[in-house]
C-alpha positions in Angstrom: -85.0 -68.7 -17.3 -86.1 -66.5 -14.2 -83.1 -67.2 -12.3 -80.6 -66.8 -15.7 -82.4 -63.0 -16.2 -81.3 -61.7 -13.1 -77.7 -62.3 -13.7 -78.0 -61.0 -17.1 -80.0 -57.8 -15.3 -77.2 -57.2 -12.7 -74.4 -57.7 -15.7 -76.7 -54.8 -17.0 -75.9 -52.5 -14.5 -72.7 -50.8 -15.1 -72.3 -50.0 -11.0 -71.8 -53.6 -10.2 -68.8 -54.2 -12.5 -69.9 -57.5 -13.5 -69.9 -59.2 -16.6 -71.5 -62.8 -17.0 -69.1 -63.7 -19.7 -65.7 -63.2 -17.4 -64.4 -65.5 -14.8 -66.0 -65.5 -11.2 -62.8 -65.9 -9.5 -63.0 -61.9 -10.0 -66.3 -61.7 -7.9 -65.4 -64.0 -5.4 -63.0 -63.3 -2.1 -61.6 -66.7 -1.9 -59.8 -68.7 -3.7 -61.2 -72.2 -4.8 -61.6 -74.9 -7.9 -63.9 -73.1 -10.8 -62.3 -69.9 -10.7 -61.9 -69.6 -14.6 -65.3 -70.2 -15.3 -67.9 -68.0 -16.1 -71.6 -66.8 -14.8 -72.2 -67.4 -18.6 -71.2 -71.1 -18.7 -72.7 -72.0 -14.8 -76.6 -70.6 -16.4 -75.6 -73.0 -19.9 -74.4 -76.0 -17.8 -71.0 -75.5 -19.9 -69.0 -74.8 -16.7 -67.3 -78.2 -16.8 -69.1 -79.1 -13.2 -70.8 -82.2 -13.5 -74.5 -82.2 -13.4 -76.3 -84.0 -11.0 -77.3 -86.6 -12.4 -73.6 -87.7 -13.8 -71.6 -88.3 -10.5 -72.8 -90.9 -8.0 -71.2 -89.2 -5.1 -71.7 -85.5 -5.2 -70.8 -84.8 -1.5 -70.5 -81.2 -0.8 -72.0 -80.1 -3.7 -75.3 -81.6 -2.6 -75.4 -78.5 0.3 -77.5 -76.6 -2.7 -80.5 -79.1 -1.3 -80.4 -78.4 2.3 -83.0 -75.4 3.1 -81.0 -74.7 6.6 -78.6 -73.6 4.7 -77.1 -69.8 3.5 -76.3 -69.7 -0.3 -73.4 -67.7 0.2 -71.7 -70.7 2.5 -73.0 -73.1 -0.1 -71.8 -71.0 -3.0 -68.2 -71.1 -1.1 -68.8 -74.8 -0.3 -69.4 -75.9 -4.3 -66.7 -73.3 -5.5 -63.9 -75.9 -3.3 -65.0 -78.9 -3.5 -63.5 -80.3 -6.5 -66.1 -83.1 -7.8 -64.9 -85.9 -9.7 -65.4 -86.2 -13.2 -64.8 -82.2 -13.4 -63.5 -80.7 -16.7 -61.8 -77.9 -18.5 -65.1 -75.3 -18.5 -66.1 -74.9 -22.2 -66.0 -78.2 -23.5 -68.8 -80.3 -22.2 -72.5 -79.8 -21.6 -73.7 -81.5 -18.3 -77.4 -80.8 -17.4 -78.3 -78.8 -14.6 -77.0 -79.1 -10.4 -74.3 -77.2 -8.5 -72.9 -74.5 -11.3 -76.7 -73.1 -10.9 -76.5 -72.7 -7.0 -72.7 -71.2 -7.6 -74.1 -68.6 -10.1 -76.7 -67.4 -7.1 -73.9 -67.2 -5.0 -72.1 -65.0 -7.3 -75.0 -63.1 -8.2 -75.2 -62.2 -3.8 -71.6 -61.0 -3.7 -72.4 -59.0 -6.9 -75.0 -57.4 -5.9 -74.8 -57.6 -2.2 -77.7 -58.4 -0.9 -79.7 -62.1 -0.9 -80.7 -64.2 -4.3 -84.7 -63.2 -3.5 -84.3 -59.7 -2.3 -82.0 -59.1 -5.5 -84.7 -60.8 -7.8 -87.6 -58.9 -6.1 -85.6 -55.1 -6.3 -84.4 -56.2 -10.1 -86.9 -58.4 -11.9 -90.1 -59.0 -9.5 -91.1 -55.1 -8.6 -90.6 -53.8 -12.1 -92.7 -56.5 -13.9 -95.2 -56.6 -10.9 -95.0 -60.1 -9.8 -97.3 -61.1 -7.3 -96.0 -64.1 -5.2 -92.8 -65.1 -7.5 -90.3 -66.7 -4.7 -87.5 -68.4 -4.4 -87.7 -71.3 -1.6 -85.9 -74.9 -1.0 -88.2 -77.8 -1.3 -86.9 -80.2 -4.2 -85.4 -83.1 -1.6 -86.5 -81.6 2.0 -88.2 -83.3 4.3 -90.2 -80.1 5.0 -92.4 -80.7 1.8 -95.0 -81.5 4.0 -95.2 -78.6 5.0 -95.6 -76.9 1.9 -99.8 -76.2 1.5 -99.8 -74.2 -1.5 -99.3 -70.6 0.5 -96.4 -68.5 -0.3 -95.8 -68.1 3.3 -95.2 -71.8 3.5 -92.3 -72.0 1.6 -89.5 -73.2 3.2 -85.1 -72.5 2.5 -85.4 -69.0 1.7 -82.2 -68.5 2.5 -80.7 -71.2 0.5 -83.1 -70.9 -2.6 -82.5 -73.7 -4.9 -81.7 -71.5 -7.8 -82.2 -73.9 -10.5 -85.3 -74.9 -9.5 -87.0 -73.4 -6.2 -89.2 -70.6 -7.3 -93.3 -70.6 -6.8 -95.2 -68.5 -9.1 -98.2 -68.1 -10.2 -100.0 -68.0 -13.9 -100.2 -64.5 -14.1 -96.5 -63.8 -12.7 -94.6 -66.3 -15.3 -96.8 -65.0 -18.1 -95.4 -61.6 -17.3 -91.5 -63.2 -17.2 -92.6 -64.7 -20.9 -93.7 -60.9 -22.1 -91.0 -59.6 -20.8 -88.8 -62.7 -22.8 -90.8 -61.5 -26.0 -90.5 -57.5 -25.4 -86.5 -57.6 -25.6 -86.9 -57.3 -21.6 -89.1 -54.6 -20.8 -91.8 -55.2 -18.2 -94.6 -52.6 -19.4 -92.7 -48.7 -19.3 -89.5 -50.7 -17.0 -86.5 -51.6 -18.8 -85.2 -55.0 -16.8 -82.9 -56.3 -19.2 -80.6 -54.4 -20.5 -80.8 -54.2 -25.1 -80.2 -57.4 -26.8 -80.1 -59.4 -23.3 -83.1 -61.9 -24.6 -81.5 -62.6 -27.9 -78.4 -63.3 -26.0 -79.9 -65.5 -23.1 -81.6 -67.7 -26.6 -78.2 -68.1 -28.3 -77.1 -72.3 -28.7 -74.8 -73.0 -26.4 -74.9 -76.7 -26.3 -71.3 -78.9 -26.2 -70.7 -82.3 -27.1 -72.5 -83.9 -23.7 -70.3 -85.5 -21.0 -70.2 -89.3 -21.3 -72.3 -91.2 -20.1 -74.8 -88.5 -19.6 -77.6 -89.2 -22.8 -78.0 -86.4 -24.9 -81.4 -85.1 -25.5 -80.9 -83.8 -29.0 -82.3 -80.6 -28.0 -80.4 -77.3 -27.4 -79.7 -74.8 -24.5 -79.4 -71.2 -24.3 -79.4 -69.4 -20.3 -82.3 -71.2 -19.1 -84.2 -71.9 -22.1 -84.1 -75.8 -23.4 -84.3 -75.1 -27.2 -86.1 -77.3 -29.7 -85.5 -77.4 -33.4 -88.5 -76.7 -36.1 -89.0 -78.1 -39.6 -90.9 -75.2 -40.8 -88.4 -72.2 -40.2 -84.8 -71.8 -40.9 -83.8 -70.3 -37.2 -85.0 -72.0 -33.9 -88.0 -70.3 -32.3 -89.1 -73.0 -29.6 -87.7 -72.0 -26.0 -89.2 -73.6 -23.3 -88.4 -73.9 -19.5 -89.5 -77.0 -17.9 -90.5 -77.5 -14.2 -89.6 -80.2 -11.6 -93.2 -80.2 -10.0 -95.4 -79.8 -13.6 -94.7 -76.4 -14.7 -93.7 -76.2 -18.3 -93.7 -72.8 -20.1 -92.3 -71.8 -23.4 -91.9 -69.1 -26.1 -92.4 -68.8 -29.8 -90.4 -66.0 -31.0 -91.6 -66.6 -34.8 -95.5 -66.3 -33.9 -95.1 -64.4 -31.1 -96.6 -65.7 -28.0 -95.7 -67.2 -24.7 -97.6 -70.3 -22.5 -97.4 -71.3 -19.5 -99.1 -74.2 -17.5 -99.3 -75.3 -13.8 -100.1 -78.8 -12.6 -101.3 -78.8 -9.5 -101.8 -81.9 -7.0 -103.4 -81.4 -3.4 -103.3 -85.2 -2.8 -100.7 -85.6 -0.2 -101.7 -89.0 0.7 -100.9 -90.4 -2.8 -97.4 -88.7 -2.2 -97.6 -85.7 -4.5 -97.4 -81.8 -3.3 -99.0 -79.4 -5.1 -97.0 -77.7 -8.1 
């Protein structure tokens, strides 16, 4: 959800000439595979790019890992490298992988500067986020070096945009307030009118064999979960890879958010 409200912020900023629902070939000075898709279809893993989980082999695309690298390079790398299995954008749903590191990617040329300088400037300094950060540590060998200190966070550079932010409690409970105020941050307007309703509409497609469906939904960054006891959805939640699971009830009105930490390095965990 983080990472899907700053390209919805940037798309609200008429200087930038971007819009999240047009093709990226327009923001992007080469030419390559996914040109016809859309920011909007990368952040609601519509794009037709396989997720990660669906293609044994997914060579150049796997550069979205790799904390040496720059996003922009990877960005360029995943935009032409064709992967197999690829398909027409806007007719299969394909959880998560490289269409989330191509959106960063887009987002830098956009707004021309790096994925955490651009989230700091446009979503971190106007809600008053502490140590929110984007990093690389989901398959690095540099975990161990991760001891729980922003300052130890590792692929800065090349933050994994789907899923390579720290935060803390009191910084995601401020991204959920602003999810619930229609995007303001206290007196600071981050998203632009509308923007959160948008980011919660279903976008879900008929789910790319043999990938298992879930049976839930998906909107830009929000997982969404169907309720018996009222006629609209109002469940959105936003699951980490390290035990961070936060949500939103938009029908009572509150947000949660819960951190599982684990110092235990010796029994192979790192803390979350």
């Amino acid at each position: 959800m983080p990472s899907a409200s700053l390209l919805v912020a940037l798309d609200g900023r008429k200087r930038f000439g971007f819009d999240i629902t047009m093709p990226i070939s327009n923001y992007l000075p080469y030419e390559g595979y996914y040109g016809d898709v859309s920011s909007e279809q990368l952040l609601s893993n519509t794009s037709g790019i396989p997720g990660i989980n669906h293609v044994s082999d997914y060579g150049p695309h796997l550069c979205q890992f790799v904390a040496e690298r720059k996003l922009k390079a990877c960005g360029r790398e995943i935009y032409q490298s064709l992967l197999p299995h690829t398909q027409p954008p806007g007719e299969f749903y394909s959880y998560g992988g490289s269409p989330w590191q191509l959106a960063g990617a887009v987002a830098e040329r956009v707004g021309k500067n790096g994925w955490n300088s651009l989230f700091k400037k446009y979503i971190g300094t106007p809600c008053d986020l502490d140590v929110f950060k984007y990093g690389n540590m989901l398959m690095s060998d540099k975990r161990a070096m991760w001891d729980g200190d922003p300052a130890s966070l590792v692929g800065k550079r090349n933050p994994h945009i789907g899923g390579g932010a720290i935060s803390n409690l009191r910084d995601y409970g401020k991204l959920l307030r602003m999810q619930l105020n229609d995007g303001w941050c206290g007196p600071h307007r981050v998203l632009p009118e509308g923007a959160t309703e948008f980011m919660r509409i279903e976008r879900k497609l008929p789910v790319l064999p043999p990938e298992p469906d879930s049976g839930q939904g998906y909107g830009l960054g929000w997982w969404i979960r169907p309720q018996d006891e009222f006629p609209e959805p109002n469940i959105y939640f936003d699951p980490g890879g390290f035990g961070a699971h936060a949500w939103i009830d938009t029908q009572r009105g509150y947000g949660a958010i819960f951190l599982v930490e684990n110092l235990s390095q010796a029994a192979g965990g790192i803390p979350g």
